[in-house]
Structures are given as C-alpha cells and as structure tokens.
N, C-alpha and C positions, 0 to 999 in steps of 0.2 A: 797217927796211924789210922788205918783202914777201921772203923767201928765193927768187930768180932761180928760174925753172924748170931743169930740167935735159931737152930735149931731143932726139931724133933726127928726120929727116927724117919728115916726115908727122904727126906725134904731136904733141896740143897740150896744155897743162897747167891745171891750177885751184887753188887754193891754199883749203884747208879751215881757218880760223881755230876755234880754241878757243871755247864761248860759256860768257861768264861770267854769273854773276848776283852783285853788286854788293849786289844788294839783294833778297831773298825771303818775301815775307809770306804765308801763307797766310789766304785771308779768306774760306773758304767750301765745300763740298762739296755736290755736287747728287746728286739724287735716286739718277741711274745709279752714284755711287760714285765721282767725276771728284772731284777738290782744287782750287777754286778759287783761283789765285796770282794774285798782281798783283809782276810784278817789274821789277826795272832790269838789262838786259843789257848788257854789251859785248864787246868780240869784237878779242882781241888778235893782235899779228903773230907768234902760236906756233899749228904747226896740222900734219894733214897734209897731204902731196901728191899730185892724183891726175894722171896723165895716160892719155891714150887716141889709139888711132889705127885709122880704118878698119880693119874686118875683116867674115869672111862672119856671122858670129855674135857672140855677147855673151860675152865672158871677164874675169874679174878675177885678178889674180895680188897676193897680198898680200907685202908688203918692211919694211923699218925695224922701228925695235927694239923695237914692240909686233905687228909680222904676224902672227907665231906665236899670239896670243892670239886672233885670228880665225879661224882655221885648224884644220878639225875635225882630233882627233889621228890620221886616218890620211889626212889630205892626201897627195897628191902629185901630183910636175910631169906637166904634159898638156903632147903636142903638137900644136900648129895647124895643121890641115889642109891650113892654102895656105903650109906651110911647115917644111922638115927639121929645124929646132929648135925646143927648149923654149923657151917661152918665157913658161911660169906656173913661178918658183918654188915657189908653194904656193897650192891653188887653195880660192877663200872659198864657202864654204856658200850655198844657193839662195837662203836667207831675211835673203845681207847686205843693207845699206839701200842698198848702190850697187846693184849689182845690182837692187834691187828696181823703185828709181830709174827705171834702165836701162830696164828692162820697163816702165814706166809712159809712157815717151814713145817707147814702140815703138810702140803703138797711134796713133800720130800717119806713123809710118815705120816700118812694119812690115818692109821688106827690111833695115832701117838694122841695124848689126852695129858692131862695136867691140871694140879689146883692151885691157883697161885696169888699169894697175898702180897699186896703192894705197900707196904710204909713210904705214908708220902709225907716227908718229911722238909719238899722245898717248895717256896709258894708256887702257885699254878699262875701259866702266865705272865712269867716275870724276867724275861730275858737272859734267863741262862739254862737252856735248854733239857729242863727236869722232863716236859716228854719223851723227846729226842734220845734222853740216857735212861728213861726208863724203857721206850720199847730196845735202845742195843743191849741192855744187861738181858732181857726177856731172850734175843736170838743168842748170846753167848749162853747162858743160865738151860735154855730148852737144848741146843746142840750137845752140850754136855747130858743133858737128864736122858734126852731120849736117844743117846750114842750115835748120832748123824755123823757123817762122814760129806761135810760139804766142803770144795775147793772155796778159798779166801774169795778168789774174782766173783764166784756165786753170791754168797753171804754178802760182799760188798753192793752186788746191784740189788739183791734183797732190803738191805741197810738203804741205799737210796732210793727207791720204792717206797718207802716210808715216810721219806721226808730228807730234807737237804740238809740237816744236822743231824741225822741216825750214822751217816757212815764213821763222822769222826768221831761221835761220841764210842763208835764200838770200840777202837782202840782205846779212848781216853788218855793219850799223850799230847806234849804241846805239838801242835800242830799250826801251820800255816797253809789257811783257808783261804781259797781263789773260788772265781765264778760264783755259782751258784752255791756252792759247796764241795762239788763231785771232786776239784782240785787240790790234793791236799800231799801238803810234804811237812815228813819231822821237821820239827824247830827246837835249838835247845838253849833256851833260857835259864838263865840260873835259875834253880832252889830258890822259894820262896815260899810266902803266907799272903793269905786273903784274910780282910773281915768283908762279908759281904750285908748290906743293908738293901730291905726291903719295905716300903711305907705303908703297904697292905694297900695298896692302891694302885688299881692296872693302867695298863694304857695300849692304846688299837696301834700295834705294828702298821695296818696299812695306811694310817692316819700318821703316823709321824714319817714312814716315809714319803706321803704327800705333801709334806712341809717342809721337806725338803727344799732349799733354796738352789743346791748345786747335786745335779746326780754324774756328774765328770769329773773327781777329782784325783789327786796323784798317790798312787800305792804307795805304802810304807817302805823303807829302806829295809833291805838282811840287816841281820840282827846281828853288830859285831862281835867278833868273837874275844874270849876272855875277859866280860865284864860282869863285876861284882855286882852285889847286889842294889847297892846306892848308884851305881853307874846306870846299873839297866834302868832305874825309876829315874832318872835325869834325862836318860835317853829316851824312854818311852813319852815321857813328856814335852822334852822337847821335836820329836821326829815323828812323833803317832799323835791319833787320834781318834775319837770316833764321833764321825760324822752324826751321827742319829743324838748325837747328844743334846747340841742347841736345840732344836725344834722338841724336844720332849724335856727341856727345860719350861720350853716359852708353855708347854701343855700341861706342866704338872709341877710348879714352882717349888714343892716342899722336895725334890731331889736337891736343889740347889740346898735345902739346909742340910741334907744328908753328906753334901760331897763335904762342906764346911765344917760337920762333926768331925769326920775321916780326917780332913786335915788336921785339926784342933787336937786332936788324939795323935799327931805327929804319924801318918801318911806319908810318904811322901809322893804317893800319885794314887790320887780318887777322881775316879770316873766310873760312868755308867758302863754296863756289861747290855750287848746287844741293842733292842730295841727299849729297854728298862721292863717295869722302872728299879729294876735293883742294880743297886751301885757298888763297885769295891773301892777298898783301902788296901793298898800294897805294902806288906810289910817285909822287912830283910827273914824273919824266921817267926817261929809258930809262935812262942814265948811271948815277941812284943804281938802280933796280932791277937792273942787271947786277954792281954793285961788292956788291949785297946778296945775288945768286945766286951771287956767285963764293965770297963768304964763306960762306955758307949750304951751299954744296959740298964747303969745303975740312972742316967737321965734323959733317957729313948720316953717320946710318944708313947703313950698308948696305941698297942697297934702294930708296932713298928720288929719288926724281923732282924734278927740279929743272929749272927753265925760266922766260924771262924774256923780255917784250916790252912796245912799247908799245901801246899804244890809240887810235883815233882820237875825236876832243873836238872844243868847239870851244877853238881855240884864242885865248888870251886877249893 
C-alpha cells in the first residue's frame, strides 16, 4: 500500500512514486540532438513524500535520507515570516523541479503561496525519475491546495515544460513512453513487485548515451494480452530490452553484480531502470519481492539502497 500520509492541521500530502522503465529501446535521434525511446513504464509503491500547506510565499524545505543531496552545501534553516520558527530544515535551490513546478501554476494564482516539505526518500540521480515524480506530485498536491480549475491538456503542457518525464509521472500508471516522452498510451501489464537496487554510485546520462554503439534500433512488441505474471518476465526478457544497459555496465561494473544478486534472490528479470544506475528485480507479488529485499539487505555493500514495492497491473 500507498505509505499513509503523515499530517498536521491545514497541510495536505502527495505521494511521489519511483518511474520504472521495465523496458528501454532507443529507436531514434532527431536532428536537434533529442534520443528517440519508445519505453514500458511503471510506477511502483516506493517514492517520496511531499506535503504542503498555505503560506504568503513558495518555500520548500528538504528531509529524508537523500535531502541533503538536494541541498546546496551552504543551505540553511529560514524563518517564515508569518511565524517565530524554523521551519525549512534545509532550504532547496531555485532551479528544484518542485519549486519550479510551484512557479508554473502560480501564473494561474499568482497570490497563491505554500510551505512545502519534501521527504526525499529515493536516491537523487539514479534513473528512475524521483525529480520528474516529485515536481508532478507538487502540480497535482498545489492544484488541489490552492482550488485551480485547470483543463488536463493545460496541466499536461505545464508537466512537459518541466521536463520529458513529469507528464507521465503526473498520472503514475504503466504507461507506454514514445519520442521524447510527450507520447504516451496506457499499458496494462500484469500486477507485480519490484526490489529496486541502488549502489550509491551515479552515472552522467549524457555519457552513457554517447556510448551508445547503436542509436536505431527496433521498438518493443504490444504487450500480449492475458499473460501471467511468469509469462510477462519471460517475455519481457525475451522481446525487450534496454538499450542504455551495456554501455553503463562497461561504465560502472558493480551494477553487473547487483543484476546477479536479483537473480541469485530468484528474479526472474533484473535489469537497469533508465539511464541507471539503479536496477530492478521483478517479482510475481510484493511478499516474494520483500523476503528478496530483506535477503538482499542482510548481504548488500555498504552503501548500497535497497527497496521494495508493488506495481499496479491488471490483475489476472
């Protein structure tokens, strides 16, 4: 389940899910220099959390055990004017995606203001879109706080404004991701569980796709209908892929022992998510993916990120 909000009088919360890619083919590069992908997304119940509550002005305060990583190194706590305490931990840079967020549907409610603290709970950087889902929880979370009335086609060019993973993260359903992102149709994959693994170690998206050997290759197959959960990971394995995977093996060799834990933990399909470097383990339900994250914990690196949820599918 969805982790309960945690909060006080006046403050309402959103729940930023992880976005996986499942499946990543690159099939294409245009002219301006853009990487055409056509991918399978889903969007498990691991994420962080934002909550917000009226104020005169737009603040973020970053918390949880990646804040600090947003946090330029000479942060520190502000206090709110219509109030004698602190109440930014540690305050996020102009150019975060909430904040940006923020500012983009001020121009709709320009008095509108808000305090809002971020639980950043999934590493920064690490290819599964924790920016992306935290400024779309910030435009659902604000549209709600400050009672806006915007049409969906609006809030959607708003969402791509932001960046090419905010549109789909706003909805957080699987989805099948084309072009640049802007292309996007439900997909419904069965019900499942993710463990996702992270090595605490980044790696430059625009460096792995210049190592790329092949930017033309062939989109993934519709996903057929009515298969089980053992089906889809046989299928996904045999008929998907994701391209960005080799060239950020040859770049950061200890994913290759993360994919080999995932398996070893009985996976039946481990691979990298995005540009990495965090990897998942696909599991048929939440159950075996937790009994595979608790093992996975008791002889993980120091360092190493471990986390486990399920997916929403259809269910079979």
């Amino acid at each position: 389940m969805t982790p309960p909000p945690r909060r006080s009088a006046g403050e309402d919360s959103e729940f930023a899910r992880a976005k996986i890619n499942l499946a990543l083919h690159v099939v294409g590069r245009r002219a301006d220099g853009y990487h055409l992908l056509d991918s399978l997304v889903v969007f498990p119940e691991i994420g962080d959390r934002l909550t917000a509550r009226a104020a005169l002005s737009l603040g973020l305060a970053l918390e949880g055990p990646f804040g600090p990583d947003l946090a330029p190194a000479a942060a520190a706590p502000e206090i709110e004017l219509s109030s004698p305490v602190c109440y930014l931990p540690a305050l996020a840079p102009p150019d975060n995606l909430v904040l940006r967020a923020a500012e983009a549907l001020r121009a709709a409610s320009p008095d509108s203001g808000a305090a809002m603290t971020l639980e950043k709970n999934l590493p920064v950087a690490s290819g599964i879109g924790g920016g992306s889902a935290d400024a779309a929880a910030a435009l659902r979370l604000l549209v709600r706080l400050w009672g806006l009335e915007i049409p969906a086609a609006d809030l959607a060019r708003i969402a791509l404004n932001l960046g090419a993973d905010v549109p789909v993260c706003l909805a957080s359903r699987p989805t099948r991701m084309r072009g640049i992102g802007e292309d996007l149709t439900p997909a419904a994959p069965p019900a499942g569980a993710l463990v996702l693994i992270n090595p605490g170690a980044g790696l430059s998206t625009p460096e792995i796709f210049r190592l790329l050997e092949s930017r033309e290759n062939p989109p993934p197959p519709e996903i057929p209908q009515g298969l089980g959960a053992a089906e889809f990971a046989l299928w996904l394995s045999e008929k998907t892929r994701n391209d960005l995977e080799p060239p950020a093996l040859a770049r950061l060799p200890v994913l290759g022992e993360i994919l080999a834990a995932l398996r070893a933990e009985g996976a039946p399909l481990a691979r990298m998510s995005g540009s990495g470097a965090t990897c998942f383990g696909l599991f048929p339900n939440l159950a075996e993916a937790e009994k595979a994250a608790q093992a996975l914990r008791a002889g993980a690196p120091r360092g190493w990120w471990i986390a486990a949820g399920a997916y929403e599918g259809v269910e079979l």
